[in-house]
C-alpha positions in Angstrom: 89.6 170.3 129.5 91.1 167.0 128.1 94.4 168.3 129.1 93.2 168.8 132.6 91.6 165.1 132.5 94.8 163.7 131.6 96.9 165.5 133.7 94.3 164.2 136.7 94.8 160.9 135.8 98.7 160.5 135.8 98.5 162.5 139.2 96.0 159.5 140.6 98.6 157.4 139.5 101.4 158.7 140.6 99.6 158.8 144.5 98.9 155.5 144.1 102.6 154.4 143.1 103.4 156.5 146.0 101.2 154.8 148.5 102.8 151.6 147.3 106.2 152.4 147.9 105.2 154.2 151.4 103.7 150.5 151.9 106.6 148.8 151.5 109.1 151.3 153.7 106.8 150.9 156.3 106.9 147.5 156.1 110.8 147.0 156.3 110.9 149.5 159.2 108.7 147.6 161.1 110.8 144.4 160.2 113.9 146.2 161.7 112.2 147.6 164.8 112.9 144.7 167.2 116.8 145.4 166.3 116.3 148.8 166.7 115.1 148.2 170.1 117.9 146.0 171.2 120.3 148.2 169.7 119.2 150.9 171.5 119.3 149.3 174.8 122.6 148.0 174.3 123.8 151.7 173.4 122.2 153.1 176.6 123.7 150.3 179.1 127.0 150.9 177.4 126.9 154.8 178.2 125.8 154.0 181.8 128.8 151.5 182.4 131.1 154.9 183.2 128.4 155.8 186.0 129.3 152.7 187.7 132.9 152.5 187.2 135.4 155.1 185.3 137.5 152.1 184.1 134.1 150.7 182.0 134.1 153.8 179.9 137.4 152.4 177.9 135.9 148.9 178.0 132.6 150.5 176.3 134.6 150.9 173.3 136.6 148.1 173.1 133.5 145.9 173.6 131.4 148.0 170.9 134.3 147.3 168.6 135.1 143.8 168.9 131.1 143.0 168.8 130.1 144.6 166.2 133.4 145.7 163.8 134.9 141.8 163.3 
């Protein structure tokens, strides 16, 4: 039964080291979110640049490297 006990015990705290670090994840991901979100629309009016002209699709690439791989 002591066994049992103790085992209980290091579970508990094992959970609540858990909740902790789930805490803190979700904490950075929120921090990043508004990033995400631009990123995301920057991606997706990138892609639809070839809709509007075939020459843009090159340029899409050239402009995501010279942004973002300097």
């Amino acid at each position: 039964m002591e066994k049992i006990k103790t085992e209980a015990s290091e579970i508990m705290q094992k959970v609540e080291e858990t909740d902790i670090v789930l805490n803190e994840v979700e904490k950075v991901s929120h921090e990043y979110l508004p990033m995400a979100k631009a990123c995301s629309s920057i991606f997706f009016t990138l892609s639809s640049l070839s809709t509007v002209n075939k020459n843009l699709q090159k340029k899409k690439h050239e402009i995501i490297f010279f942004k973002f791989f300097q």
